[in-house]
Backbone bond lengths (Angstrom), bond angles and torsions (degrees), N, CA, C in turn:
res aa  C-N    CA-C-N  psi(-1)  N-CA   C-N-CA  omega(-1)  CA-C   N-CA-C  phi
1 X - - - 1.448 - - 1.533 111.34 -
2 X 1.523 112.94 -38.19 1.328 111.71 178.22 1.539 109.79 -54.90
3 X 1.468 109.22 -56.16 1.585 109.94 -159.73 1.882 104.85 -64.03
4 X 1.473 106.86 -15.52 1.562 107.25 -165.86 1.666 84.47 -80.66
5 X 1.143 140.08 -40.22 1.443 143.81 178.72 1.484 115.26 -52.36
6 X 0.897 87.17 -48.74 2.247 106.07 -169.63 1.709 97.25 -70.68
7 X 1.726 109.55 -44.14 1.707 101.74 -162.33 2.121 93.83 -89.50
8 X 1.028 107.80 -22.96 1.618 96.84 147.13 1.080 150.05 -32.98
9 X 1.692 112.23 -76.67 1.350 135.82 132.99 1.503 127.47 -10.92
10 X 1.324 94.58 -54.84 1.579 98.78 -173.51 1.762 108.96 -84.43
11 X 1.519 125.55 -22.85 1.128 144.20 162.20 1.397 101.52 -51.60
12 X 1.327 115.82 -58.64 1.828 108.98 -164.92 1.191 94.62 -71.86
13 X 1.442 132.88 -40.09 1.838 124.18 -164.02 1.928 93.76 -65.43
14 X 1.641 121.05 -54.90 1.403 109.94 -178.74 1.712 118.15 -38.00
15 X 1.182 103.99 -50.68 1.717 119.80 -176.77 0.888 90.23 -68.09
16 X 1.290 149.08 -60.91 1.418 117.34 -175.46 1.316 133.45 -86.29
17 X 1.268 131.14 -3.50 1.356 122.69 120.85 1.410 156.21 -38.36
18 X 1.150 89.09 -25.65 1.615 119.36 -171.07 1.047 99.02 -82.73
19 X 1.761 129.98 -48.64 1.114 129.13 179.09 1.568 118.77 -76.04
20 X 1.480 116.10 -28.52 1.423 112.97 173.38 1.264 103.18 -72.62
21 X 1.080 153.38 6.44 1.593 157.10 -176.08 1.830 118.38 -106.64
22 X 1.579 96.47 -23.83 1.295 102.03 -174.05 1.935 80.32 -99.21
23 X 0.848 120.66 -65.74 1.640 112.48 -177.77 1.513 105.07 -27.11
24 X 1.542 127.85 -55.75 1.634 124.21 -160.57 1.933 92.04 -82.67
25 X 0.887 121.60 1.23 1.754 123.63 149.79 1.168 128.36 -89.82
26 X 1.193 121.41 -31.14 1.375 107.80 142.40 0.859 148.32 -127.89
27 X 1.535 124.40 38.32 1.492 139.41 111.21 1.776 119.49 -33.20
28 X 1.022 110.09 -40.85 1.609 111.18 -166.09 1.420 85.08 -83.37
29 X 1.237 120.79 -76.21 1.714 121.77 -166.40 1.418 94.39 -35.41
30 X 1.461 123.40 -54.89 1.711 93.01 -171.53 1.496 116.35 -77.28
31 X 0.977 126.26 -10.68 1.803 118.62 158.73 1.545 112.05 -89.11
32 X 1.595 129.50 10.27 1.162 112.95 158.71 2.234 92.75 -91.62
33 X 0.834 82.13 -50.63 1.991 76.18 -177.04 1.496 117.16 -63.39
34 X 1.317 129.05 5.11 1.233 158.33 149.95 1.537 100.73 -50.61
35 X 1.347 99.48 -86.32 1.843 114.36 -167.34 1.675 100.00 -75.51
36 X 1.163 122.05 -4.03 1.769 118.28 -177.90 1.803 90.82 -82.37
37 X 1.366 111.53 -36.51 1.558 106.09 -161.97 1.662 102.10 -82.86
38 X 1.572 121.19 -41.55 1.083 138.00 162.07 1.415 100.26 -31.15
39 X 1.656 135.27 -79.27 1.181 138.35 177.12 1.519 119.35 -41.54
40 X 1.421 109.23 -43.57 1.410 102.45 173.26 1.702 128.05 -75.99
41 X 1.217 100.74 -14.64 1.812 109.44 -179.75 1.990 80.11 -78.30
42 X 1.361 118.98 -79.18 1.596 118.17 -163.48 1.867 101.86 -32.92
43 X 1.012 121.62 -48.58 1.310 118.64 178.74 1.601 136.32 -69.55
44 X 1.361 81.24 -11.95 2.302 104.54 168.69 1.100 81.74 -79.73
45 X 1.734 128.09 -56.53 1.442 116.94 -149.48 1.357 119.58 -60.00
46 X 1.325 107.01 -44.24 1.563 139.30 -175.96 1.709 97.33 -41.60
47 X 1.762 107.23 -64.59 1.001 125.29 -163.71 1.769 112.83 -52.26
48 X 1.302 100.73 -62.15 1.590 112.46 -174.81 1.803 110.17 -58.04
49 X 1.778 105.63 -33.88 1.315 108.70 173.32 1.830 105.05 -56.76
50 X 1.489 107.32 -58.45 2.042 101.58 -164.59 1.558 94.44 -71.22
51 X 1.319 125.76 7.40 1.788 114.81 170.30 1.472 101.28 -108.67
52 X 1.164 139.81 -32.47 1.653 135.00 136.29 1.965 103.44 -14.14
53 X 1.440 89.93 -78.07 1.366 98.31 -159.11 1.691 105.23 -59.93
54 X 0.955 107.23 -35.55 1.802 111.64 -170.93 1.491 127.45 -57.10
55 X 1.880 93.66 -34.99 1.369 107.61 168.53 1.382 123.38 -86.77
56 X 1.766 125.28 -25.67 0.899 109.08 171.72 1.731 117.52 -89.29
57 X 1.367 115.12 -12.21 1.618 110.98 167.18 2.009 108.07 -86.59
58 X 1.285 117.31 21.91 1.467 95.20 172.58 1.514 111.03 -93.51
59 X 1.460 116.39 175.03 1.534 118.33 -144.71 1.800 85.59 -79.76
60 X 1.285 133.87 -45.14 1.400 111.94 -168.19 1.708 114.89 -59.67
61 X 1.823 92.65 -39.98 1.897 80.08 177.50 0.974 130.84 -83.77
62 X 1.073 108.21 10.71 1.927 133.62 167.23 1.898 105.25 -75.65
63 X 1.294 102.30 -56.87 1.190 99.09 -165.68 1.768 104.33 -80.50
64 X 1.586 102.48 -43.68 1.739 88.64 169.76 1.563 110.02 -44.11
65 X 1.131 121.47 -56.07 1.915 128.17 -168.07 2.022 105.65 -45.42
66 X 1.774 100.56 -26.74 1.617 77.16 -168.08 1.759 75.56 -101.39
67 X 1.092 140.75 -37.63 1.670 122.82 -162.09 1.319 97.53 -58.97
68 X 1.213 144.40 -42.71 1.953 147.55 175.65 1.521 89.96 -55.14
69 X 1.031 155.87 -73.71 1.785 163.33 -89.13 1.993 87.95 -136.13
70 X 1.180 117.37 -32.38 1.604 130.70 -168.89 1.790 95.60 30.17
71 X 1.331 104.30 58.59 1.188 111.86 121.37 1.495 157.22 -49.42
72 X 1.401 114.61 109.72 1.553 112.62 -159.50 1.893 97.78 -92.76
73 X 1.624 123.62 94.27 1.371 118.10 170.30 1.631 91.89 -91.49
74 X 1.601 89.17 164.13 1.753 106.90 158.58 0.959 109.17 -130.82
75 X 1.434 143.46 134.00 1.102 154.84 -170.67 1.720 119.37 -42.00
76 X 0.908 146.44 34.21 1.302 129.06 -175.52 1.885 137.92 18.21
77 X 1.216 138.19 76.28 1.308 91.71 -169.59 1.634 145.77 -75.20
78 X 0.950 150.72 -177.53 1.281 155.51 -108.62 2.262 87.80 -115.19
79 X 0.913 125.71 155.87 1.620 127.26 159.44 1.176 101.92 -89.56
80 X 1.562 105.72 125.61 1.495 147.67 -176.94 1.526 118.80 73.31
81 X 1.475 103.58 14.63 1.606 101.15 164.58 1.048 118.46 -80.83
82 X 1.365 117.13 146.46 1.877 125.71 169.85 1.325 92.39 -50.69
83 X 1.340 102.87 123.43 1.799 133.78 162.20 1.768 104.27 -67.82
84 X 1.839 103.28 116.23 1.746 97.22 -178.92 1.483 99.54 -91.49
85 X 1.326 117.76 -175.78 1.540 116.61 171.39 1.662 99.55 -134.89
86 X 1.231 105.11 166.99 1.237 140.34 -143.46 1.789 86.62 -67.77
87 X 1.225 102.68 -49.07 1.877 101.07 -169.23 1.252 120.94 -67.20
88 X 1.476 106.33 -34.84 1.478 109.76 177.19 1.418 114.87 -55.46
């Protein structure tokens, strides 16, 4: 009778472990799909920001921005290019 008591006992402590173990699994799974969605909103953001930036640094809206502004640039030249001069 004892041992039918004891392997009881020890049955309810497994089950209930067992079950606090499946709970801290899915607890975590929902804070890993938490930070997966988190990552995916930061990465729309990311995205729409370098397509912000893409359109306003491409060469036509560059060049519309200084022909509106009539800005007078001169080209800079490049480091380690042959330097031209003015007469040539």
């Amino acid at each position: 009778m004892l041992k039918l008591c004891l392997c009881m006992i020890f049955a309810l402590l497994l089950a209930a472990l067992v079950l606090q173990l499946r709970q801290q699994k899915l607890e975590l799974s929902h804070q890993a799909n938490q930070l997966h969605n988190d990552i995916e909103a930061q990465q729309a953001r990311l995205w729409s920001q370098q397509l912000q930036i893409a359109e306003v640094t491409a060469p036509n809206a560059l060049s519309h921005t200084l022909n509106e502004r009539d800005l007078q640039l001169v080209p800079r030249p490049r480091p380690g290019a042959p330097a031209t001069q003015a007469g040539d």
